[in-house]
Backbone as JSON Lines, residues from 0, in Angstrom:
{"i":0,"aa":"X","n":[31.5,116.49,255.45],"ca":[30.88,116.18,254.17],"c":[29.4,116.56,254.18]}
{"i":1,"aa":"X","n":[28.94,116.11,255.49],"ca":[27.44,116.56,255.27],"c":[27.26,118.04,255.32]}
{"i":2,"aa":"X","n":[28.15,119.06,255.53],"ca":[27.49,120.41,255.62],"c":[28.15,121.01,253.99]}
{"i":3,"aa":"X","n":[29.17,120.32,253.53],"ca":[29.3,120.83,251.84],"c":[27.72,119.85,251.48]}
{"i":4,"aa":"X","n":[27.27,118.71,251.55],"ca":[26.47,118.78,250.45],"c":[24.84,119.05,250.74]}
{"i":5,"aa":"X","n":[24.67,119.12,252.04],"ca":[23.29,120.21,252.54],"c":[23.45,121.49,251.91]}
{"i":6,"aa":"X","n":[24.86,122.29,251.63],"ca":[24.98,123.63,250.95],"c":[24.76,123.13,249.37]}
{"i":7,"aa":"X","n":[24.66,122.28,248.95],"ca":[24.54,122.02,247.49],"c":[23.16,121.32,247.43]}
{"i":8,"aa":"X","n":[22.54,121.34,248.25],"ca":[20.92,120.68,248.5],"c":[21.03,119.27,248.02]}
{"i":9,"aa":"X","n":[22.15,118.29,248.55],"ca":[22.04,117.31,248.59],"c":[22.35,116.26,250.0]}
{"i":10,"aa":"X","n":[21.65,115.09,249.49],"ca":[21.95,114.31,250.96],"c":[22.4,112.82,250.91]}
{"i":11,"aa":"X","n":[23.4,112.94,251.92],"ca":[24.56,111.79,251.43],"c":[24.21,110.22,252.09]}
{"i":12,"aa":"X","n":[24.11,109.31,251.62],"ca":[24.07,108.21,252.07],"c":[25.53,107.24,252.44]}
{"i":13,"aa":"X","n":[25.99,106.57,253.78],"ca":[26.69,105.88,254.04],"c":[26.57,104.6,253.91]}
{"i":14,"aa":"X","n":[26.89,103.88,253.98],"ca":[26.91,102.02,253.76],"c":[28.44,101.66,253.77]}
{"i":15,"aa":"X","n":[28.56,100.69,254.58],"ca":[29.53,99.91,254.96],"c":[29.46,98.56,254.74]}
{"i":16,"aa":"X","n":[30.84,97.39,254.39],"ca":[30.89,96.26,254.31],"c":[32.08,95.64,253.95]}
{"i":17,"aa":"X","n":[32.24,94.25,253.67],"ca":[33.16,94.17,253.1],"c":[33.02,93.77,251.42]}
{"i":18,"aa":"X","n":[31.88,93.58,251.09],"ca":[31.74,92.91,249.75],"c":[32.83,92.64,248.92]}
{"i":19,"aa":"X","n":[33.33,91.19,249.53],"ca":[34.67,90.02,249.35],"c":[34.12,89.96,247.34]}
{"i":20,"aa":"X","n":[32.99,89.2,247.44],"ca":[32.54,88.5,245.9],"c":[31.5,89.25,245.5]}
{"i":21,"aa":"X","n":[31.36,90.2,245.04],"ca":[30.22,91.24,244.43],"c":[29.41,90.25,244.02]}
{"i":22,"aa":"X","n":[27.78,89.91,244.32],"ca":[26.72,89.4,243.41],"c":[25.62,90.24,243.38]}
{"i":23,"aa":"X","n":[24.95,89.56,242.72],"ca":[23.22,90.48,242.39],"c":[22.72,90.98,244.24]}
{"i":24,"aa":"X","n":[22.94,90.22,244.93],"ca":[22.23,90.8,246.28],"c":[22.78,92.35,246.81]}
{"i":25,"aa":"X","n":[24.86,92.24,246.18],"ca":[24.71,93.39,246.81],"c":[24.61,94.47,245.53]}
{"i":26,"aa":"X","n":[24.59,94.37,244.35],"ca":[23.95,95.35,243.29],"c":[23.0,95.49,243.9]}
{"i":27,"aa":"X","n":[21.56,94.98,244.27],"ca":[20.44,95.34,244.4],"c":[20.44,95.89,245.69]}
{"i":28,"aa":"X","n":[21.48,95.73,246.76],"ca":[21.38,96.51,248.06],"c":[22.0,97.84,247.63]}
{"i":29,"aa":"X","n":[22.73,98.14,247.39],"ca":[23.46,99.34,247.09],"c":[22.81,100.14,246.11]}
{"i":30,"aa":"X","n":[22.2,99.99,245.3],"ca":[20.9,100.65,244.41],"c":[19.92,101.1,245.01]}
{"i":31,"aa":"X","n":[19.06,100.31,246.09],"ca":[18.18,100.77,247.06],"c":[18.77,101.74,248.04]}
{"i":32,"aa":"X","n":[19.65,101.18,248.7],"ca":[20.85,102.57,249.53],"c":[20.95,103.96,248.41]}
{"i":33,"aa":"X","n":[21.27,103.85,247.7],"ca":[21.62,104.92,247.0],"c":[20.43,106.05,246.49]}
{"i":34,"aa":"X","n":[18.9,104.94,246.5],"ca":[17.6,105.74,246.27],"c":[17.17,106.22,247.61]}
{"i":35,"aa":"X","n":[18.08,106.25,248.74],"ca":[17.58,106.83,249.61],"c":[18.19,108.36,249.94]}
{"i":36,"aa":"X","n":[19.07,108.92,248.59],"ca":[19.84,110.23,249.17],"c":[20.05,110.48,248.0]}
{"i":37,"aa":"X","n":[21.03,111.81,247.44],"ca":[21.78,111.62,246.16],"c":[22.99,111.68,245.83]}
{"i":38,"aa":"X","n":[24.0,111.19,247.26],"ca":[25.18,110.62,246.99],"c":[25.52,109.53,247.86]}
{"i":39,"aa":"X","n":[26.07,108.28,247.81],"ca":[26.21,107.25,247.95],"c":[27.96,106.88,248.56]}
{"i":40,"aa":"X","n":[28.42,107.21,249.53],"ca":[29.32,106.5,250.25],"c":[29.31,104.87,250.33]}
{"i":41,"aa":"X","n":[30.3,104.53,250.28],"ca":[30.74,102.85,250.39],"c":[31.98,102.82,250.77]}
{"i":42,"aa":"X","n":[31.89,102.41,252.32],"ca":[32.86,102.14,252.89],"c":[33.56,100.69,253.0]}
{"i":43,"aa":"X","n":[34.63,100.47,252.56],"ca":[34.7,98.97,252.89],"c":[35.87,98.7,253.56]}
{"i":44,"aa":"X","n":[35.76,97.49,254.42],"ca":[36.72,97.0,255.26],"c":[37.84,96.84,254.47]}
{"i":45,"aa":"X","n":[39.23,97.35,255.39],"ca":[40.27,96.88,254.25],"c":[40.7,95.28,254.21]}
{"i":46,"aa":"X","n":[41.67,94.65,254.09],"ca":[41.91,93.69,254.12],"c":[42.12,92.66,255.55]}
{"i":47,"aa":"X","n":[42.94,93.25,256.56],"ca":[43.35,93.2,257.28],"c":[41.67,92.83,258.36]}
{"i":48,"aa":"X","n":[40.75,94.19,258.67],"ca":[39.65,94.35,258.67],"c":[38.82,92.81,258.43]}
{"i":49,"aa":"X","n":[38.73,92.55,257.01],"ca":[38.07,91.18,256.27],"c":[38.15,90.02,257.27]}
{"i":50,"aa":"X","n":[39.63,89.86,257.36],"ca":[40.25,88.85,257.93],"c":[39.43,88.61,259.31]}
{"i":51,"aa":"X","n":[39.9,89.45,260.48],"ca":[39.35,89.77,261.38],"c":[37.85,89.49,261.99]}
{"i":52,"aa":"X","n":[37.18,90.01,261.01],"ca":[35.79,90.08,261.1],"c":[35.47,87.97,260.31]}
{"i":53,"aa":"X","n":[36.13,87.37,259.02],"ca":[35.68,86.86,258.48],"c":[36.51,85.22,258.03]}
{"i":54,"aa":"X","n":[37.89,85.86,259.04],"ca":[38.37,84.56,259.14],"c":[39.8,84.2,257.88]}
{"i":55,"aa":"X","n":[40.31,83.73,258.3],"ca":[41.89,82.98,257.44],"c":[41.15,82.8,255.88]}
{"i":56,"aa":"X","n":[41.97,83.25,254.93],"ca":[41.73,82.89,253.64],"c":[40.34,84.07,253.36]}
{"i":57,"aa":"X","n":[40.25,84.76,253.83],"ca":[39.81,86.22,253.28],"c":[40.03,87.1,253.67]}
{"i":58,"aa":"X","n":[40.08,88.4,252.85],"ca":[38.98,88.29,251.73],"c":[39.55,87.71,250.67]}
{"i":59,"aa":"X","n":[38.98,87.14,249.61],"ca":[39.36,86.72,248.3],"c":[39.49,87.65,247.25]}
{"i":60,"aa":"X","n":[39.47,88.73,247.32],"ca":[39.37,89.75,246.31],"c":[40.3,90.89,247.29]}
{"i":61,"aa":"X","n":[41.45,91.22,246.42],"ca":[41.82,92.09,247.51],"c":[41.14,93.92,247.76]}
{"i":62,"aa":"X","n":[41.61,95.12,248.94],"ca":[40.73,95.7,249.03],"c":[40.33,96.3,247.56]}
{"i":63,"aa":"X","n":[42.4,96.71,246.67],"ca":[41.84,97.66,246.18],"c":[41.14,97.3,245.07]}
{"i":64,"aa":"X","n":[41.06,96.1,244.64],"ca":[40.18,95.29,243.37],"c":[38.94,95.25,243.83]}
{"i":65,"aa":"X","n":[38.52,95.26,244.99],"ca":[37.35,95.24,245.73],"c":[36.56,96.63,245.1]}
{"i":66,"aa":"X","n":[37.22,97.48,245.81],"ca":[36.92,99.18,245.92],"c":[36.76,99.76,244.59]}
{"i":67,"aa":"X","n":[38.07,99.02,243.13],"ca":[37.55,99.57,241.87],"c":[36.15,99.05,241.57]}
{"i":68,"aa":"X","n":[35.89,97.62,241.61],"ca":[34.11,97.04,240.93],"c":[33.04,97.69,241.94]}
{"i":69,"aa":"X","n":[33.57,97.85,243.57],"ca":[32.36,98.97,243.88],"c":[32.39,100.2,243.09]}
{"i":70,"aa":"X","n":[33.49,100.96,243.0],"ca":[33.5,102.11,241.92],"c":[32.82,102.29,240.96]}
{"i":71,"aa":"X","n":[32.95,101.41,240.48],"ca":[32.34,101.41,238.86],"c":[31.33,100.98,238.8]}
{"i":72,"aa":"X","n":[30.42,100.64,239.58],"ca":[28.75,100.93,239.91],"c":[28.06,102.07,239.78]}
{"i":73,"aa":"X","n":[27.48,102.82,238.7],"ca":[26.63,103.69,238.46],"c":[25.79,104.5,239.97]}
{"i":74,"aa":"X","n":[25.67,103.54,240.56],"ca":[24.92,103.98,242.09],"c":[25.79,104.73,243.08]}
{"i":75,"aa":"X","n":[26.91,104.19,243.04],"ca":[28.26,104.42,244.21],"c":[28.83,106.26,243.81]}
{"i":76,"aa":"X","n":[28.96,106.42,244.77],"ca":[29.73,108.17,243.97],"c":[30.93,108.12,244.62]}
{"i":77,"aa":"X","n":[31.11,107.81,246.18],"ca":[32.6,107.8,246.75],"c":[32.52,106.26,247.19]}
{"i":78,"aa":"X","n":[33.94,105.79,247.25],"ca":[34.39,104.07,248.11],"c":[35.77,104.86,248.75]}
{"i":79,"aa":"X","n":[35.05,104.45,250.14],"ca":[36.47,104.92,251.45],"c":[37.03,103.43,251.62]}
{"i":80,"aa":"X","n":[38.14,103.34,253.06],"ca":[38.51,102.22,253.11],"c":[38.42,102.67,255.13]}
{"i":81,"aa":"X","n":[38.29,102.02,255.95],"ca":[38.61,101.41,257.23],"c":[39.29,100.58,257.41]}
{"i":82,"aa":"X","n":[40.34,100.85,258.52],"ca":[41.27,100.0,258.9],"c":[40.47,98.68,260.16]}
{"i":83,"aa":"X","n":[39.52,99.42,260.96],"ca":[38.91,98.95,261.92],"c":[38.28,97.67,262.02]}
{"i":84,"aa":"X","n":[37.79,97.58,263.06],"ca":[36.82,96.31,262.65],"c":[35.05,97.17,262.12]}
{"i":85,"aa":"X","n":[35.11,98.47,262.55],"ca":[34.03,99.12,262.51],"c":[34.23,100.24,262.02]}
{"i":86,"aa":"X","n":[33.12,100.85,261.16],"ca":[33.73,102.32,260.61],"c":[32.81,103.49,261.37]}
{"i":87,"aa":"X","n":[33.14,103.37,262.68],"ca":[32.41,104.3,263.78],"c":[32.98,105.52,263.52]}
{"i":88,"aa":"X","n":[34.5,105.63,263.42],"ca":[35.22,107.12,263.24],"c":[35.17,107.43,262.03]}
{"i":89,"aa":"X","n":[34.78,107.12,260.57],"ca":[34.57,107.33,259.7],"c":[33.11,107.81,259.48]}
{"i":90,"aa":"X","n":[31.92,107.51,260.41],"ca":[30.42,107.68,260.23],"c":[30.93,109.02,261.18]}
{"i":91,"aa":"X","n":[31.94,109.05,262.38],"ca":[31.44,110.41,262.64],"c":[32.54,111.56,262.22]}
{"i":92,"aa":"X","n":[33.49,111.02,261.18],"ca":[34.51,112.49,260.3],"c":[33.17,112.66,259.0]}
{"i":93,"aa":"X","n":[32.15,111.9,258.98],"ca":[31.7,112.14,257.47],"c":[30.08,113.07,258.15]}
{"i":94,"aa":"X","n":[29.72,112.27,259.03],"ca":[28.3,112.89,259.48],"c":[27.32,112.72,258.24]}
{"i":95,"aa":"X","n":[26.79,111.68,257.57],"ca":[26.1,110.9,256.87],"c":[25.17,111.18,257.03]}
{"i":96,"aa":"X","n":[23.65,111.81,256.22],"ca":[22.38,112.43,256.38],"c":[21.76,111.07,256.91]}
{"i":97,"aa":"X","n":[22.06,109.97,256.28],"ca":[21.39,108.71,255.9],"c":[22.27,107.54,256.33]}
{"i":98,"aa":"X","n":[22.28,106.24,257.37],"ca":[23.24,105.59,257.39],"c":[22.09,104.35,257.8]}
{"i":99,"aa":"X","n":[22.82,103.31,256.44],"ca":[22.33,102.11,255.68],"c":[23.11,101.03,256.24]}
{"i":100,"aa":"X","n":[22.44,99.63,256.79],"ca":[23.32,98.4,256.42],"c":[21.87,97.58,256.49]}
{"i":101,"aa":"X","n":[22.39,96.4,256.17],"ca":[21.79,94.8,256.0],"c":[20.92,94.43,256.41]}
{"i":102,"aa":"X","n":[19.87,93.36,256.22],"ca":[18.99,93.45,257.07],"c":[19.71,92.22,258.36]}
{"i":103,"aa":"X","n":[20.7,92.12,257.52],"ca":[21.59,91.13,259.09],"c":[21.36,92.05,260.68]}
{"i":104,"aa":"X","n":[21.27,93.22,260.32],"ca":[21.45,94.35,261.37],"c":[20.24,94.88,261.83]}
{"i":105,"aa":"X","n":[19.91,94.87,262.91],"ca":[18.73,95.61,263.4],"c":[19.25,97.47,263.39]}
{"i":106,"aa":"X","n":[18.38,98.41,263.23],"ca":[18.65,99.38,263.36],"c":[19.33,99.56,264.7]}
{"i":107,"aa":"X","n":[19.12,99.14,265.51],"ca":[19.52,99.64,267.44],"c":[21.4,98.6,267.33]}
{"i":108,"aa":"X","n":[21.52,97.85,266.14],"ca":[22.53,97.04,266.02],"c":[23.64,98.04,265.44]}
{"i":109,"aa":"X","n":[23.48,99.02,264.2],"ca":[24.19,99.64,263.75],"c":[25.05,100.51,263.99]}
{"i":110,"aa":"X","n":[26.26,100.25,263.85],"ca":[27.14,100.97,264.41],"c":[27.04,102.62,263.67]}
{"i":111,"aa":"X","n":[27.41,103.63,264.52],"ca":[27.29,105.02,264.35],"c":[26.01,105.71,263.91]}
{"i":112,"aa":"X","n":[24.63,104.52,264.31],"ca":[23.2,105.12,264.52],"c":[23.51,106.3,265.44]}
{"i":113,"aa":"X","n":[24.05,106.85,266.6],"ca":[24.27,107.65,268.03],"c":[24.3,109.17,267.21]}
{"i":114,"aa":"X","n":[25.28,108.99,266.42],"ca":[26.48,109.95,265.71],"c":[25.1,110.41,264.71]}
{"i":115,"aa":"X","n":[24.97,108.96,264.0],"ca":[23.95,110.28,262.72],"c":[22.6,110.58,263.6]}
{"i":116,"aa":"X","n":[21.97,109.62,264.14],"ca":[20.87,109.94,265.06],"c":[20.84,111.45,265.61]}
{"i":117,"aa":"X","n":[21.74,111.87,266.28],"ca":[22.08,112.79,267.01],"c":[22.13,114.43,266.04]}
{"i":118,"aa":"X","n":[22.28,113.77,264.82],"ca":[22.75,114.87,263.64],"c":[21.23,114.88,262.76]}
{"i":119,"aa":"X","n":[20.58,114.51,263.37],"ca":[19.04,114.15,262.74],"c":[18.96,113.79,261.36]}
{"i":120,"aa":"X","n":[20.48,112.81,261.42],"ca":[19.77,111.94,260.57],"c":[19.11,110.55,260.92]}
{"i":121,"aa":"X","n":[19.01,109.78,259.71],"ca":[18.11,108.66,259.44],"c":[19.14,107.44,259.47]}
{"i":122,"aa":"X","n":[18.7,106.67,260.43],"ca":[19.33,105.04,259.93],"c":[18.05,104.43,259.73]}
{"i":123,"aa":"X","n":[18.62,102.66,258.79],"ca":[17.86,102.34,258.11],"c":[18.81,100.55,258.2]}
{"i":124,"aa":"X","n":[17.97,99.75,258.03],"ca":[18.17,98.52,257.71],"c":[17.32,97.72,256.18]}
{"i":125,"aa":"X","n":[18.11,97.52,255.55],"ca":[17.84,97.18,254.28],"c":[17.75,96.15,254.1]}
{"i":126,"aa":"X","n":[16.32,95.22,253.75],"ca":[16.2,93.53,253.83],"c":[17.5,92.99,252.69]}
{"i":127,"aa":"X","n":[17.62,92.02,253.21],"ca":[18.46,91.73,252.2],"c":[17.66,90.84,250.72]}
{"i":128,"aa":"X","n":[18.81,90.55,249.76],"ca":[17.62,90.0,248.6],"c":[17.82,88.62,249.06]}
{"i":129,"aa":"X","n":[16.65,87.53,249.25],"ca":[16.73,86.42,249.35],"c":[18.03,85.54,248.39]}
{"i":130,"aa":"X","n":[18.94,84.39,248.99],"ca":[19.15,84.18,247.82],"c":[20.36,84.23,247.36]}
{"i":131,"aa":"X","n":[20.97,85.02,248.05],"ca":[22.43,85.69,247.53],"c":[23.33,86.36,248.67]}
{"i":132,"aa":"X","n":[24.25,85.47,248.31],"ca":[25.27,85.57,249.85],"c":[27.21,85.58,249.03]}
{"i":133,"aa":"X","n":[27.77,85.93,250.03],"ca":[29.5,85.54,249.58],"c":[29.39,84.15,249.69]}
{"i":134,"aa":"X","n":[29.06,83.53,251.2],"ca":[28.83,82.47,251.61],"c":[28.6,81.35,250.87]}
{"i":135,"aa":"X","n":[27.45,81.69,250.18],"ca":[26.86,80.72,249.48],"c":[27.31,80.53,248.01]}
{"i":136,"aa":"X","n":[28.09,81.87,247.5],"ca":[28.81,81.7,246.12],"c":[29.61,80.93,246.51]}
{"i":137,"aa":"X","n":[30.91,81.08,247.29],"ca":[32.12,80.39,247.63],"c":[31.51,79.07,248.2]}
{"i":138,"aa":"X","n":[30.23,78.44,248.76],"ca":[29.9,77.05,248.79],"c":[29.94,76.29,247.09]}
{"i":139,"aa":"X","n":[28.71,77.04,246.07],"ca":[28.88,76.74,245.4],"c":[30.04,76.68,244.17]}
{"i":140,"aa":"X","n":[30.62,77.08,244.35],"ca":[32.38,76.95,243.92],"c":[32.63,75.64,244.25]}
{"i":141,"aa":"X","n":[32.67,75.63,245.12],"ca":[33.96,74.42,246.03],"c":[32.86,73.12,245.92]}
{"i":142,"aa":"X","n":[31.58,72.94,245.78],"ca":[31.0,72.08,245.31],"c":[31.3,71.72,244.09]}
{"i":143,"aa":"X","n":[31.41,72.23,243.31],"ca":[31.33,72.23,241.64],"c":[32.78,71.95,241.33]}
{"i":144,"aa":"X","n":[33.72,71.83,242.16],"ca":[35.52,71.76,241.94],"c":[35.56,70.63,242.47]}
């Protein structure tokens, strides 16, 4: 992918996750990801994946309902899916100019920094927005019930 869109003088950004409950934190992360290139990958864990990483009774949204509301974000241009717990073989079939996650993640934390590093590209850790979590939606739910 990265050598079709270097031939079209563009540069692709990766981001990975599972984003279970879409809120304002990750609109505003994926908007900033996306001002860092001019196409926007979003990879997300599939279901199976969710679980794994996030425990019995998720995700709550399944992948492919997940993958259409990332879709249909103005910012997003492609949404892949991973079976993995990690999308290491996906950062290196795509070779990503630009590869983005959380500020949960230290850059030296990110998986397939090696792969784009090596391809001179750029990783990057993106603060997160104060404030706004899955976590903390699904607390306030179950408070309010």
């Amino acid at each position: 992918m990265r050598n079709q869109a270097a031939a079209e003088g563009s540069q692709v950004v990766f981001t990975n996750g599972c984003f279970d409950l879409i809120h304002l934190g990750h609109v505003r992360y994926l908007q900033k990801a996306r001002s860092l290139g001019d196409q926007l990958i979003v990879a997300l864990n599939d279901d199976k994946s969710v679980r794994n990483l996030k425990g019995k009774g998720r995700p709550l949204v399944p992948a492919m309902e997940r993958a259409e509301v990332i879709g249909a974000l103005g910012c997003v241009d492609w949404v892949a899916f991973f079976e993995e717990n990690t999308p290491a073989a996906l950062i290196k079939a795509l070779q990503p100019d630009v590869l983005v996650k959380g500020g949960d993640w230290t850059v030296n934390q990110i998986v397939g920094r090696n792969v784009v590093e090596a391809a001179g590209g750029t990783v990057l850790a993106i603060p997160f927005e104060k404030g706004y979590s899955t976590t903390d939606v699904i607390r306030k739910i179950l408070a309010s019930h």
